[in-house]
N, CA, C and O atoms as CSV, one atom per row, in Angstrom:
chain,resi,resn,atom,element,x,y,z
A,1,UNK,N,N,-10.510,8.152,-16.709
A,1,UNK,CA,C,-10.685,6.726,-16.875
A,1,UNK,C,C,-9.859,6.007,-15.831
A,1,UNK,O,O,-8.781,6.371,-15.362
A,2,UNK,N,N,-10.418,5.139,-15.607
A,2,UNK,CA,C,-9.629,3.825,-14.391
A,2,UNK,C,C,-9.213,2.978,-14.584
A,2,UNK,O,O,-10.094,2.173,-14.885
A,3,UNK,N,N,-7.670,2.288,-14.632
A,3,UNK,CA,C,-7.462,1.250,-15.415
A,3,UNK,C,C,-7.641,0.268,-13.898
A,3,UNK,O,O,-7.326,0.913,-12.898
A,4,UNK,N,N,-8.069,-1.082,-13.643
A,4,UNK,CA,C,-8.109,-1.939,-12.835
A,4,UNK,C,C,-6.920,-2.626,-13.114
A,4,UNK,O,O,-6.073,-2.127,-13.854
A,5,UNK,N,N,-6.763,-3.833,-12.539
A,5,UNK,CA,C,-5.395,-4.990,-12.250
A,5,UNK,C,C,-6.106,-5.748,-13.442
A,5,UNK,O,O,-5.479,-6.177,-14.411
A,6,UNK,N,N,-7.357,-5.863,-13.294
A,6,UNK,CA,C,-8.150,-6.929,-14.270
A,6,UNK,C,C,-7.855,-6.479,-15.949
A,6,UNK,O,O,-7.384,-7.125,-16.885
A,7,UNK,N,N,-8.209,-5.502,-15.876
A,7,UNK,CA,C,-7.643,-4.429,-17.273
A,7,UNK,C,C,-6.323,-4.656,-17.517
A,7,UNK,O,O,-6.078,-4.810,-18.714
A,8,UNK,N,N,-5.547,-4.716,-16.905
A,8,UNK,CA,C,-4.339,-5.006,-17.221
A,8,UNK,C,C,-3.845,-5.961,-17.450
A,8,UNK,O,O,-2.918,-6.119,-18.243
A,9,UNK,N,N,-4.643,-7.185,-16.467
A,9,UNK,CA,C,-4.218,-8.423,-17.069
A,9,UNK,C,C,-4.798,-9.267,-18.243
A,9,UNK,O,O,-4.654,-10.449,-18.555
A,10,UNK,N,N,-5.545,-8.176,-18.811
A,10,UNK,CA,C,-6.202,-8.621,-20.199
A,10,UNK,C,C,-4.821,-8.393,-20.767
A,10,UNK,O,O,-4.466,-9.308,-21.511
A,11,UNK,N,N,-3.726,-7.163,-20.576
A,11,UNK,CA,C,-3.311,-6.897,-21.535
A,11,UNK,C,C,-1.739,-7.529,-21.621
A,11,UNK,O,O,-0.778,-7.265,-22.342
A,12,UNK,N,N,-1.977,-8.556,-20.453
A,12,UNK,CA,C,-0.530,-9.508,-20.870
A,12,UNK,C,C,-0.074,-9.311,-19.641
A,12,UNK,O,O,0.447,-10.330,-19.188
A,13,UNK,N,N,-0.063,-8.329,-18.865
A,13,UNK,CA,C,0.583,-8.052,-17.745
A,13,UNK,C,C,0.446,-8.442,-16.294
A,13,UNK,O,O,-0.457,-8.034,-15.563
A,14,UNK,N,N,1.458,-9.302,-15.917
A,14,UNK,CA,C,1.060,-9.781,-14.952
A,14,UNK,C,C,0.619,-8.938,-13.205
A,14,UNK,O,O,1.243,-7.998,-12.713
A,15,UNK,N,N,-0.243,-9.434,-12.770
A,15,UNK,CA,C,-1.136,-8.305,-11.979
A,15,UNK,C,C,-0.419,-8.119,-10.333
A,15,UNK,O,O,-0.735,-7.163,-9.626
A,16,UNK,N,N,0.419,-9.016,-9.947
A,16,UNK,CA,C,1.574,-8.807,-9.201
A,16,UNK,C,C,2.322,-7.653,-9.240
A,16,UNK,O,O,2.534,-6.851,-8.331
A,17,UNK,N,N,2.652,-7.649,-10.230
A,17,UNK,CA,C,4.199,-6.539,-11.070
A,17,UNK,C,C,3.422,-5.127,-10.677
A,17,UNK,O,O,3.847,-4.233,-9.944
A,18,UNK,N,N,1.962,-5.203,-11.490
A,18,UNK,CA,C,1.261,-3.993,-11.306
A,18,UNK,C,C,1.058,-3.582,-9.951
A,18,UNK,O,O,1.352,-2.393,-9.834
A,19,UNK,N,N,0.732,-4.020,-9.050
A,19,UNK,CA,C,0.431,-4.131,-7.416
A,19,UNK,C,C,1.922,-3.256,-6.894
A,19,UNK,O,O,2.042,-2.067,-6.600
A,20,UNK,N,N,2.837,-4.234,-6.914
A,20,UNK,CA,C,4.199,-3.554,-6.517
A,20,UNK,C,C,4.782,-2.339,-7.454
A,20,UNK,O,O,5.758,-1.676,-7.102
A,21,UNK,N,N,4.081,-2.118,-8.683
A,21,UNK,CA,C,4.664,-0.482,-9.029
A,21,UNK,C,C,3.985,0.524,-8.878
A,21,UNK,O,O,4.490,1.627,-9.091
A,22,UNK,N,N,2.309,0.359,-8.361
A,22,UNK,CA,C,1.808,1.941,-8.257
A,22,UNK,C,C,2.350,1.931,-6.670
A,22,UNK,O,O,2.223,1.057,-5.812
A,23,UNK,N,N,2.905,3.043,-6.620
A,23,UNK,CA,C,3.605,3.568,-5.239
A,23,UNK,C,C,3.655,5.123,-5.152
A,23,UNK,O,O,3.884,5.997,-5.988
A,24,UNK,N,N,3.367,5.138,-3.876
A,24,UNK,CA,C,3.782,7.087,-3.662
A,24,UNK,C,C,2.704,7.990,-3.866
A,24,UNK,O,O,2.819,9.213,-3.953
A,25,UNK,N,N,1.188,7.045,-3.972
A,25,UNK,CA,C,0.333,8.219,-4.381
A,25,UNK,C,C,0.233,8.900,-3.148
A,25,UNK,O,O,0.247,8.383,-2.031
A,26,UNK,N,N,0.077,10.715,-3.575
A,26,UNK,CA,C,0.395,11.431,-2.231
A,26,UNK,C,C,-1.068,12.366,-2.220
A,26,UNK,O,O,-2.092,12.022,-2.811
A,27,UNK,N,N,-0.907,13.648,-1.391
A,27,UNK,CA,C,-2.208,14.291,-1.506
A,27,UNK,C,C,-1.170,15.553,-1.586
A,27,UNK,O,O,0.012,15.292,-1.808
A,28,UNK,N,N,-1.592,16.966,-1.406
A,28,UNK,CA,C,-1.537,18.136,-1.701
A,28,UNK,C,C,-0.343,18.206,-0.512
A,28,UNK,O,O,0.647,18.891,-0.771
A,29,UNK,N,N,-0.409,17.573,0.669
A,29,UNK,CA,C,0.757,17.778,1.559
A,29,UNK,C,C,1.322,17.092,1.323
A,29,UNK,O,O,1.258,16.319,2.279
A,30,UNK,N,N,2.256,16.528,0.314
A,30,UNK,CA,C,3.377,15.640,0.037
A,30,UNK,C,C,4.890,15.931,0.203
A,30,UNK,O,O,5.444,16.793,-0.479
A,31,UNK,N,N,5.671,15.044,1.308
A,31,UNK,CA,C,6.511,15.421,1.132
A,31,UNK,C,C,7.836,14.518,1.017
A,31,UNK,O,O,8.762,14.493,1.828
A,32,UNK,N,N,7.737,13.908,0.029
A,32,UNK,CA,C,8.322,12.900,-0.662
A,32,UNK,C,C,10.301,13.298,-0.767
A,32,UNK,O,O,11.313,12.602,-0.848
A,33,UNK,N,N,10.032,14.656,-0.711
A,33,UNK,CA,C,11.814,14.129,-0.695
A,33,UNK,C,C,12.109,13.854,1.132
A,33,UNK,O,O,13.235,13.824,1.628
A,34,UNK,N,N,11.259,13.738,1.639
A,34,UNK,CA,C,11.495,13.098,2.978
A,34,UNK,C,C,11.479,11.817,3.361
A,34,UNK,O,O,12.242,11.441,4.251
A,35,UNK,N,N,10.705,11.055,2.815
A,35,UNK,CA,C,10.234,10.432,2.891
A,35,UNK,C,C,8.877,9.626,1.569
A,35,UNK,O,O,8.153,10.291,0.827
A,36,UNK,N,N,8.916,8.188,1.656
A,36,UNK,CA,C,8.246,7.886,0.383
A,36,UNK,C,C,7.358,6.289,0.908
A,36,UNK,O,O,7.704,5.595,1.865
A,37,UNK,N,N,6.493,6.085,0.226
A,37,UNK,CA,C,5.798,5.082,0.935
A,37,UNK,C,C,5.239,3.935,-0.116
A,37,UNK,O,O,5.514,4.056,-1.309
A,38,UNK,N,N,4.661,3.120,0.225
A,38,UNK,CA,C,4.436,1.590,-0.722
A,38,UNK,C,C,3.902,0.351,-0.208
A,38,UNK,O,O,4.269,-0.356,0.730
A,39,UNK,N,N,2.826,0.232,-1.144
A,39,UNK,CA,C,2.287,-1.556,-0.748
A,39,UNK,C,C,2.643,-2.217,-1.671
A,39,UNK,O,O,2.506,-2.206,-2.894
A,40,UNK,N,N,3.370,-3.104,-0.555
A,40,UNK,CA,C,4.314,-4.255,-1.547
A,40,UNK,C,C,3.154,-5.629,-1.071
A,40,UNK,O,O,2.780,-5.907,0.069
A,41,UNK,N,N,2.732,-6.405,-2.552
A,41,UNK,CA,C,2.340,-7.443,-2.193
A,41,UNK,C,C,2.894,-8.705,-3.019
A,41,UNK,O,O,3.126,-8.960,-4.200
A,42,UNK,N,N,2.987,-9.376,-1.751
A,42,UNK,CA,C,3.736,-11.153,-2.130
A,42,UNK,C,C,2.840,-12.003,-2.278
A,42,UNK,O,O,1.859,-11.882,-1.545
A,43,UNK,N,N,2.873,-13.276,-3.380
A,43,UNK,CA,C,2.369,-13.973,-3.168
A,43,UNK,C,C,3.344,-15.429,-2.719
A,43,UNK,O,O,4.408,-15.741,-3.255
A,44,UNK,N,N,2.519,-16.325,-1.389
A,44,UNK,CA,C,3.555,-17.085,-0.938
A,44,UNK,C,C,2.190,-17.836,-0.840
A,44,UNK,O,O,1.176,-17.599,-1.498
A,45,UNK,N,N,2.417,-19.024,0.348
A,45,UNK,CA,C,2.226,-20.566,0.061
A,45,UNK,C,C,0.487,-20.381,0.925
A,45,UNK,O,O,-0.505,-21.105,0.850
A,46,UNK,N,N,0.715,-19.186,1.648
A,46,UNK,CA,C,-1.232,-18.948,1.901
A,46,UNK,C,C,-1.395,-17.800,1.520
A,46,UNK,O,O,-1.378,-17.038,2.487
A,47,UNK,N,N,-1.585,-17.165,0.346
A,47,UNK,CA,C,-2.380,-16.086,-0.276
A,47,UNK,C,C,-1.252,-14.844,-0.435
A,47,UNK,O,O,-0.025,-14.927,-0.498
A,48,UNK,N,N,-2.071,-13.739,-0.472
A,48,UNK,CA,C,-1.491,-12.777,-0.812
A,48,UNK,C,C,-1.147,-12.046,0.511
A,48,UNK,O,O,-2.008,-11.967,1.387
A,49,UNK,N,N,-0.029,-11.559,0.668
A,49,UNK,CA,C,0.422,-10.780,1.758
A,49,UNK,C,C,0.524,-8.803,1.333
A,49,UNK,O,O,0.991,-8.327,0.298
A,50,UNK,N,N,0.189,-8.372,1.994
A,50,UNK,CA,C,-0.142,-6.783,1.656
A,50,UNK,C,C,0.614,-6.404,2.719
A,50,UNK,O,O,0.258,-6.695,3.861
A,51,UNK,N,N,1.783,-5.687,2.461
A,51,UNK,CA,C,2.802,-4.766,3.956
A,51,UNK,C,C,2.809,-3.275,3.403
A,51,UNK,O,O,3.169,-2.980,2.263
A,52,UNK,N,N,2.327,-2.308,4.437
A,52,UNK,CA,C,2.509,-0.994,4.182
A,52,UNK,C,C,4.207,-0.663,4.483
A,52,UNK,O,O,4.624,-0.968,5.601
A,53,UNK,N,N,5.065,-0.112,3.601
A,53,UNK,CA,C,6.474,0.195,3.555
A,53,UNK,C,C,6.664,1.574,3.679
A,53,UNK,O,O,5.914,2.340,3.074
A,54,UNK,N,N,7.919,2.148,4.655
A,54,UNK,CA,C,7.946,3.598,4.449
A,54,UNK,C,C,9.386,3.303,4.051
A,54,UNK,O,O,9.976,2.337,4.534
A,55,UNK,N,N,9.831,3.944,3.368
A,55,UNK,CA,C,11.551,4.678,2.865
A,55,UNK,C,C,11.751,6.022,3.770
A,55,UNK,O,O,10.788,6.680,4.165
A,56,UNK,N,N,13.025,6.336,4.038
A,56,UNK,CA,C,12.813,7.263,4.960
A,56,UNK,C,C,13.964,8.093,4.393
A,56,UNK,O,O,14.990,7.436,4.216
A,57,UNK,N,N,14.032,9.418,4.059
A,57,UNK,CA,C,15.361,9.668,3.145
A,57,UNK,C,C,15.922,10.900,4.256
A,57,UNK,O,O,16.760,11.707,3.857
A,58,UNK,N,N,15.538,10.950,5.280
A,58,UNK,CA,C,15.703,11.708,6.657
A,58,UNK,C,C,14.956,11.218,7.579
A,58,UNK,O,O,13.781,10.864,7.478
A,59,UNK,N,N,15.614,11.195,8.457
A,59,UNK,CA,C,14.925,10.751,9.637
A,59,UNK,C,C,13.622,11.230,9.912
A,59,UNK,O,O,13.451,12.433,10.109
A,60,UNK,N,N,12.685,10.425,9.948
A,60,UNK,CA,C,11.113,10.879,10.388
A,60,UNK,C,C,10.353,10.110,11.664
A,60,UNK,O,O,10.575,8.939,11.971
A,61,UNK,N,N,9.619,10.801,12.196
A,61,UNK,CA,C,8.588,10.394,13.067
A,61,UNK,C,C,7.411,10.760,12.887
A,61,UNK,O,O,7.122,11.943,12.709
A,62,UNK,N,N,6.535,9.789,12.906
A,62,UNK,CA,C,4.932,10.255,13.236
A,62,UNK,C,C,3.654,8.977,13.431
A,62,UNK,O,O,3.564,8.062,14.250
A,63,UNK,N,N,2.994,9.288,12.582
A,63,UNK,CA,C,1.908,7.715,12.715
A,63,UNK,C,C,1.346,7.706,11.818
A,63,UNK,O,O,1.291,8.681,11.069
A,64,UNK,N,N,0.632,6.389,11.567
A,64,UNK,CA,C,0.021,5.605,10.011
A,64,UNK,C,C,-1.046,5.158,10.897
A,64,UNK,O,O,-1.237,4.968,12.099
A,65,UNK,N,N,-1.987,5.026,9.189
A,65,UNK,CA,C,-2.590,4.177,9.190
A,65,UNK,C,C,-2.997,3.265,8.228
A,65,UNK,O,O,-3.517,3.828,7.265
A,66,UNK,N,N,-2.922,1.465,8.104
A,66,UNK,CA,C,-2.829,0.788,7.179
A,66,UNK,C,C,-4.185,0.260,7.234
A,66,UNK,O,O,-4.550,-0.245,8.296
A,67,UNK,N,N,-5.289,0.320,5.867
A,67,UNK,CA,C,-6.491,0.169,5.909
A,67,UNK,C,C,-6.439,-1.049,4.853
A,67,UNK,O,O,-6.028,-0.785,3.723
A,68,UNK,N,N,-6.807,-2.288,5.137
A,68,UNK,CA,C,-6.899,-3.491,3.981
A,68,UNK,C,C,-8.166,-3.751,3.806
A,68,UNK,O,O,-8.704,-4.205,4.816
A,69,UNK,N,N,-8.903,-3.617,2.804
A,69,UNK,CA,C,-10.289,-4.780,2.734
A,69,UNK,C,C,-10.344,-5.559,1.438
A,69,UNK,O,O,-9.847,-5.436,0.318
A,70,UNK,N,N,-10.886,-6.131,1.847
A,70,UNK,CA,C,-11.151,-7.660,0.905
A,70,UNK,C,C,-12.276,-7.708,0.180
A,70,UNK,O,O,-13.140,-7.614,1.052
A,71,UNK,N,N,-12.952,-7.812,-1.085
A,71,UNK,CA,C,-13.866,-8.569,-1.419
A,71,UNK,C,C,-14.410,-9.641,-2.196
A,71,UNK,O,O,-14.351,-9.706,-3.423
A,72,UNK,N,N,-14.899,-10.411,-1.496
A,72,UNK,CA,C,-15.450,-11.734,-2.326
A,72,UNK,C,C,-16.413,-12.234,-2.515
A,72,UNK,O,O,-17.155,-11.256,-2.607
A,73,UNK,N,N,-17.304,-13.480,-2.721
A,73,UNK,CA,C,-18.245,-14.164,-2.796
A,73,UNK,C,C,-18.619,-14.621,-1.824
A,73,UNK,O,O,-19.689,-15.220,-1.932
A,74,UNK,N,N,-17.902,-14.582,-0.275
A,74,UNK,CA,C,-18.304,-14.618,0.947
A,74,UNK,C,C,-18.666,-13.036,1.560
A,74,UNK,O,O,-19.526,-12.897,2.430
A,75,UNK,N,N,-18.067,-12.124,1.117
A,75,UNK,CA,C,-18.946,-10.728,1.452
A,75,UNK,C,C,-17.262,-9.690,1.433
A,75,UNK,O,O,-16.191,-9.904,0.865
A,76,UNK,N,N,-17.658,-8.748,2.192
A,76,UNK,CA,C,-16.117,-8.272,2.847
A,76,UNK,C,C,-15.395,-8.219,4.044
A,76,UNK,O,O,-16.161,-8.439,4.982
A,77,UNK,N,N,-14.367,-8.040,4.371
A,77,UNK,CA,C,-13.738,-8.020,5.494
A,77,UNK,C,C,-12.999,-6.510,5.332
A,77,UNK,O,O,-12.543,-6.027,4.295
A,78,UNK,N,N,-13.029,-5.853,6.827
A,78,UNK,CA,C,-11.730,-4.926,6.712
A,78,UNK,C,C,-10.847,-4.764,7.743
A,78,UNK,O,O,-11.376,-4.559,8.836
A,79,UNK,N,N,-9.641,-4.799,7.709
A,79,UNK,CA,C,-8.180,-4.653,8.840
A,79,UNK,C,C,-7.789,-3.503,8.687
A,79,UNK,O,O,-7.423,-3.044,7.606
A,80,UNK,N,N,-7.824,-2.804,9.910
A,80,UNK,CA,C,-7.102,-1.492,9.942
A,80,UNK,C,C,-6.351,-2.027,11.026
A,80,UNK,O,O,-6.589,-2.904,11.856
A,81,UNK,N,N,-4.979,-0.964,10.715
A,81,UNK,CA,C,-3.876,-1.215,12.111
A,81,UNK,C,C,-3.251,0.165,11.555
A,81,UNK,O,O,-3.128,0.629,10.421
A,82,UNK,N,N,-2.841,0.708,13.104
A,82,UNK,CA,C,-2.255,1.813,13.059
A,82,UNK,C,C,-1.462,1.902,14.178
A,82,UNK,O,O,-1.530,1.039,15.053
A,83,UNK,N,N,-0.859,2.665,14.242
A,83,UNK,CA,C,0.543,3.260,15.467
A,83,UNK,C,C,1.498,3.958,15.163
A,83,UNK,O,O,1.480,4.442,14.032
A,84,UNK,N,N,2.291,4.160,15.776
A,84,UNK,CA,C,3.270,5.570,15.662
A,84,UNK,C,C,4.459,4.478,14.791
A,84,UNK,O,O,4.461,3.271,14.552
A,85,UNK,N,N,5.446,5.656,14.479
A,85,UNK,CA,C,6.889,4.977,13.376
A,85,UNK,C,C,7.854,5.644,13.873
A,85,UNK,O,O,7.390,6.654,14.403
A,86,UNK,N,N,8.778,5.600,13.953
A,86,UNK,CA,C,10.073,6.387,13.831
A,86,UNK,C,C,11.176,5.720,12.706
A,86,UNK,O,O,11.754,4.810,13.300
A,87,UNK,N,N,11.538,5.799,11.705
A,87,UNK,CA,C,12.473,5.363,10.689
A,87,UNK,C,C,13.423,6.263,10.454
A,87,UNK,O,O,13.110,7.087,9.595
A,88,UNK,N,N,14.759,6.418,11.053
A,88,UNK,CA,C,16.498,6.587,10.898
A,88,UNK,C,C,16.210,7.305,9.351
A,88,UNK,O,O,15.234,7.016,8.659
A,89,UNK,N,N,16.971,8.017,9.073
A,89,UNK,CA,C,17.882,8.563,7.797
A,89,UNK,C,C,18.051,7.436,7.089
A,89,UNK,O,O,18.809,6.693,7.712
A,90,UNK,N,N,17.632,6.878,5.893
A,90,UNK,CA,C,18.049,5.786,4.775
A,90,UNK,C,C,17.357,4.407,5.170
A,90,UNK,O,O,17.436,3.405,4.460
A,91,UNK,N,N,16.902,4.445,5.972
A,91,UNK,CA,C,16.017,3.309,6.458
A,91,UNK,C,C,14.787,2.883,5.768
A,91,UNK,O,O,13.888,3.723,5.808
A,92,UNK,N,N,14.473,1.576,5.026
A,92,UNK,CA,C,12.850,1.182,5.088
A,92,UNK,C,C,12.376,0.057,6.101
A,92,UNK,O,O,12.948,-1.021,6.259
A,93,UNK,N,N,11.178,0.510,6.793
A,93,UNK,CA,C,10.211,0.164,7.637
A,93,UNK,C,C,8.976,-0.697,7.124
A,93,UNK,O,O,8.362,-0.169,6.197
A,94,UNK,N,N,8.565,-1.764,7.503
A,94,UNK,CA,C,7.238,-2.047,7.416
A,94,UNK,C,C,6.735,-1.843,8.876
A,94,UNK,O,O,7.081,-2.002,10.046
A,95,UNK,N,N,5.524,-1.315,7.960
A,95,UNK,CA,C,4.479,-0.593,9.169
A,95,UNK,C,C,3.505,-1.691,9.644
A,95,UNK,O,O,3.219,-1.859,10.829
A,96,UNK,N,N,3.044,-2.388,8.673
A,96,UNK,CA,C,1.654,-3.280,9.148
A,96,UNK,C,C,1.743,-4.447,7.750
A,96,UNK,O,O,2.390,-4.369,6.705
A,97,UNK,N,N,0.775,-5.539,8.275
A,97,UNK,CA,C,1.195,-6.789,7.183
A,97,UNK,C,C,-0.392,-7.326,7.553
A,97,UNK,O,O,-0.998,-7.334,8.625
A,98,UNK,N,N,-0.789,-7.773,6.167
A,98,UNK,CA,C,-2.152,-8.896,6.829
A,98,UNK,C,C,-1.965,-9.427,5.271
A,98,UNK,O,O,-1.745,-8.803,4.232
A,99,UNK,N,N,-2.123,-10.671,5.507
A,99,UNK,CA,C,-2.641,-12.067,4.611
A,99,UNK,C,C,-3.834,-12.413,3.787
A,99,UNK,O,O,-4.451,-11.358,3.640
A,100,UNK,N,N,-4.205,-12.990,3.426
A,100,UNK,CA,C,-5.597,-12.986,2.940
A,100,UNK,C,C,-4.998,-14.387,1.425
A,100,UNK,O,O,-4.093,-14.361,0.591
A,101,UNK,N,N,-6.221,-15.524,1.804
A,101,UNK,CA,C,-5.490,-16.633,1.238
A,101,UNK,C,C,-6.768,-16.802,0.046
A,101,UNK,O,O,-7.901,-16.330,0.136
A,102,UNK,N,N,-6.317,-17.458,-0.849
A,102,UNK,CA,C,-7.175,-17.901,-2.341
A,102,UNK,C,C,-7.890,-16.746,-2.846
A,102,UNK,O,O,-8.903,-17.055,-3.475
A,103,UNK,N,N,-7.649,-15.459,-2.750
A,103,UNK,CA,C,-8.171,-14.154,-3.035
A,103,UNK,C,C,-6.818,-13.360,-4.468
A,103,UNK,O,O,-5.757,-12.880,-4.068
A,104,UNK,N,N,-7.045,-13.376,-5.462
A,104,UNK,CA,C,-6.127,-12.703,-6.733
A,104,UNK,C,C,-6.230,-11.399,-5.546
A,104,UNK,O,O,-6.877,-11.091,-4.545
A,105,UNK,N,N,-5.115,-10.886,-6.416
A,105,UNK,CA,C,-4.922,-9.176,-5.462
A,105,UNK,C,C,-5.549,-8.344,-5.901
A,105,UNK,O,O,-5.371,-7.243,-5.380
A,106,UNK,N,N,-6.886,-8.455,-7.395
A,106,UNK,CA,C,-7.479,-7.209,-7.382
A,106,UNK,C,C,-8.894,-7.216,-6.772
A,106,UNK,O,O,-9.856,-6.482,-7.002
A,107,UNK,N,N,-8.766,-8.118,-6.041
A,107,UNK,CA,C,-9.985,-8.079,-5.077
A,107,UNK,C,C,-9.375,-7.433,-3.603
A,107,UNK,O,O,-10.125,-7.681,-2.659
A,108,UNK,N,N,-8.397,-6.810,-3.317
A,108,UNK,CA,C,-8.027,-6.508,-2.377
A,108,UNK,C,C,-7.719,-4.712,-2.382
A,108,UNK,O,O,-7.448,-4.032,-3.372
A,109,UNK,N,N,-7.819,-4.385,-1.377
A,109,UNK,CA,C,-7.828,-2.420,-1.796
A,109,UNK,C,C,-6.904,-2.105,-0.316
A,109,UNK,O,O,-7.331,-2.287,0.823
A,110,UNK,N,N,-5.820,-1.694,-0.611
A,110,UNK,CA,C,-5.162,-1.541,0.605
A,110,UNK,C,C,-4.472,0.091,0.401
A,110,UNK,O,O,-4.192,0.672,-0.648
A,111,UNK,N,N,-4.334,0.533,1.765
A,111,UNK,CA,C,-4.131,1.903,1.592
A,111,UNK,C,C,-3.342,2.081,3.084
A,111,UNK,O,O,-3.664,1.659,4.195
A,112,UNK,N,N,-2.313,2.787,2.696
A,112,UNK,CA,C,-1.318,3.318,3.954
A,112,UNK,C,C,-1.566,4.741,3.980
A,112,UNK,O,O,-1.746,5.322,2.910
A,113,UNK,N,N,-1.593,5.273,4.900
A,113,UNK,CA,C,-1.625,6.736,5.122
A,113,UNK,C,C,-0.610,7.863,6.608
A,113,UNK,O,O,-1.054,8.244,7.691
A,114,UNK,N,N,0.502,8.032,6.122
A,114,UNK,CA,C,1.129,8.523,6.903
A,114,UNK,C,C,0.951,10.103,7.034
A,114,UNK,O,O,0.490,10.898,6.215
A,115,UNK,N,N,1.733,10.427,9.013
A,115,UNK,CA,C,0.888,11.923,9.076
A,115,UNK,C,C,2.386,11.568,10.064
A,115,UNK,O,O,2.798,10.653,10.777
A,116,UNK,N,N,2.964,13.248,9.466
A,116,UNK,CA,C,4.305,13.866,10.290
A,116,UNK,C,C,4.289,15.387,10.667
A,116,UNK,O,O,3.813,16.120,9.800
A,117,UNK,N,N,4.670,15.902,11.663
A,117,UNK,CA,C,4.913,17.201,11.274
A,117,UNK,C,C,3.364,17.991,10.376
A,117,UNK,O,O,3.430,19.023,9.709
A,118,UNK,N,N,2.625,17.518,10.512
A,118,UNK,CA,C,1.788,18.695,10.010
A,118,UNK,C,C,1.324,18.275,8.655
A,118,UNK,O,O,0.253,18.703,8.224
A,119,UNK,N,N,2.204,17.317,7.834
A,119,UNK,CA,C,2.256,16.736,6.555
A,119,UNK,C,C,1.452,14.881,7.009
A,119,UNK,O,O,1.567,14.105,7.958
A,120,UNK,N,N,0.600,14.890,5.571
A,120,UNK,CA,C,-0.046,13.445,5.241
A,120,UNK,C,C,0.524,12.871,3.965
A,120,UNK,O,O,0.802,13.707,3.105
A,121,UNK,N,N,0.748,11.617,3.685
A,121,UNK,CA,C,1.061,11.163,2.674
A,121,UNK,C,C,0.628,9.641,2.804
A,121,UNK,O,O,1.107,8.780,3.541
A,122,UNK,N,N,-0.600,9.526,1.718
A,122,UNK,CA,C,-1.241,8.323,1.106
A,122,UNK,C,C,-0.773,7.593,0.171
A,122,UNK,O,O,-0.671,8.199,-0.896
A,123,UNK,N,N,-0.347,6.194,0.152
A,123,UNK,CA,C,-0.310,5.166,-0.580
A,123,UNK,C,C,-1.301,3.801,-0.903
A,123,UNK,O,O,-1.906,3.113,-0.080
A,124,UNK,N,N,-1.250,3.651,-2.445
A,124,UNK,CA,C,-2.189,2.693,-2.435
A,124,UNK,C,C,-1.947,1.492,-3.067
A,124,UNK,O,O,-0.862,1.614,-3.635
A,125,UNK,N,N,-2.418,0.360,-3.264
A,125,UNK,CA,C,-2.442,-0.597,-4.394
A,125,UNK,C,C,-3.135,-0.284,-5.625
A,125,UNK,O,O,-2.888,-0.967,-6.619
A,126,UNK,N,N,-3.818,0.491,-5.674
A,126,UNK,CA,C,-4.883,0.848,-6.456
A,126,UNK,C,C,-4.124,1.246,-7.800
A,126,UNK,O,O,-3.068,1.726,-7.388
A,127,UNK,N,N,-4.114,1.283,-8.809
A,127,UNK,CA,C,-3.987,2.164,-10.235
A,127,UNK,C,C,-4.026,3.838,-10.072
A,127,UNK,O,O,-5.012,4.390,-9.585
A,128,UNK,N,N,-3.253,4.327,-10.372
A,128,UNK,CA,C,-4.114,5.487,-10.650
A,128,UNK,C,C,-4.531,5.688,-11.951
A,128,UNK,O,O,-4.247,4.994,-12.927
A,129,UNK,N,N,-5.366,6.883,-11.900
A,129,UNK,CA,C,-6.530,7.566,-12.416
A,129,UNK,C,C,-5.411,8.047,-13.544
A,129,UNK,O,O,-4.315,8.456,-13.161
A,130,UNK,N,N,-5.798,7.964,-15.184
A,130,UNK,CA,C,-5.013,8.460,-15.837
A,130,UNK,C,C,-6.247,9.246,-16.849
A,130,UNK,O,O,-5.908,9.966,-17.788
């Protein structure tokens, strides 16, 4: 089953809070005590802001990629941005940032995907799958 932001905000919970706590979803190459990742989204004075975040718990290098799309009653849009990282021992990084104004955040699907060393690790806004 899939819980949505919308599902949740039936259930009292505000859909912000939810956005900024699913973090860290990884795939089969995870390697999280290295490193850990997150879409943090703000809401400020034009819409919602979506930044892909890395934590770095050893020094890492490699490259991302931050995939945003939108959908609405005008159709969809999608922003990808990608490039290389290097983030220090204890360091967090934002990787990529895009905006998107009069849009709630569960119309928005954003996904970071980092690749080091041989290792991938995906983050999303999304819920997971319970």
């Amino acid at each position: 089953m899939t819980f949505s932001l919308a599902t949740f905000a039936k259930l009292g919970l505000p859909a912000a809070a939810l956005v900024l706590g699913v973090t860290g979803l990884t795939n089969a190459h995870d390697r999280s005590d290295v490193l850990s990742c997150e879409i943090e989204v703000s809401k400020g004075r034009y819409g919602h802001t979506y930044e892909g975040v890395i934590h770095a718990a050893s020094t890492v290098k490699g490259s991302y990629e931050l995939t945003i799309q939108k959908r609405g009653a005008s159709g969809r849009a999608m922003i990808s941005q990608s490039g290389e990282f290097y983030v220090p021992a204890g360091q967090t990084e934002t990787l990529g940032r895009a905006t998107f104004g009069g849009l709630p955040p569960d119309s928005v699907d954003a996904q970071l995907t980092l690749r080091w060393k041989g290792h991938q690790m995906t983050c999303s806004n999304l819920p997971i799958e319970i």
